[in-house]
C-alpha positions, -999 to 999 in steps of 0.1 A, spaced: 286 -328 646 264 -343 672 280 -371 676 313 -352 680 294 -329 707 275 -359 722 310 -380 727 330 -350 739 298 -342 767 302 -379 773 339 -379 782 348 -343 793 313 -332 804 302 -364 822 341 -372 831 337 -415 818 369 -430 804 362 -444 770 386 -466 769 371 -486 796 347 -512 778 322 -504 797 320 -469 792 323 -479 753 291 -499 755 273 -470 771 287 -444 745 283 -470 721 246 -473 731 240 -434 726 263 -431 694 239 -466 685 268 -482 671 258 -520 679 292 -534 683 313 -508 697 340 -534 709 341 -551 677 342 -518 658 372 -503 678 392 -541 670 381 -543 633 414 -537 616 398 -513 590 390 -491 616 416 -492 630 437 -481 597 415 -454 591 425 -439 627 464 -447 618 455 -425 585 437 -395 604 464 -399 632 495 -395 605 474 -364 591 470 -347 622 505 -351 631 518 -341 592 498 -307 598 509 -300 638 481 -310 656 493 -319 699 458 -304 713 428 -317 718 402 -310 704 416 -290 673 406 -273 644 423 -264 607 412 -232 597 429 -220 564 458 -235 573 458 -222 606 455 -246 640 431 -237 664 436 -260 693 419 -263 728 382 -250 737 398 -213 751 405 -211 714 370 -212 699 368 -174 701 401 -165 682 390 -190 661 354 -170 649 374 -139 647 395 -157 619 364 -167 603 351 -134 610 383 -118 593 408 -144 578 432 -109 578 432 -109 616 467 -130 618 481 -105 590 482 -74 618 520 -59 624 511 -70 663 501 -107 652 534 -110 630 554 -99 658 542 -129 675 553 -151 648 590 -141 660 591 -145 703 612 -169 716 
């Protein structure tokens, strides 16, 4: 988790594009991943991000950065609180009100 928190300060706090190899070195330096170049090329890696990508996309995922929760999406950082209320009460999508929602257009 803190490298997850630590990368997403990195890009969305701090605003650096990590696709730009230089901003890969830095993170890569503070992730201490020696070879963060070679690591993003190594075609293992980059299978394993194919296979995460496929699963994310077989289960709904379009947001960043989202979370599975019983089967439920939770997508976007605005979401974080409906997201502890589940936890809180997995019921809490179960309401007549909630349901309705199921059904807008």
């Amino acid at each position: 988790m803190d490298h997850v928190r630590l990368t997403f300060d990195f890009v969305f706090r701090e605003g650096h594009d990590s696709s730009a190899p230089e901003a890969l070195e830095q993170l890569g330096k503070r992730l201490h991943v020696p070879s963060p170049q070679a690591a993003a090329s190594d075609d293992a890696n980059k299978l394993n991000l194919r296979a995460n990508t496929d699963e994310a996309l077989a289960l709904g995922v379009w947001g960043v950065p989202t979370f599975v929760v019983h089967g439920q999406l939770f997508w976007g950082t605005d979401s974080f609180p409906m997201m502890l209320d589940f936890l809180r009460d997995p019921q809490l999508f179960e309401t007549p009100e909630m349901r309705r929602l199921d059904h807008l257009p």
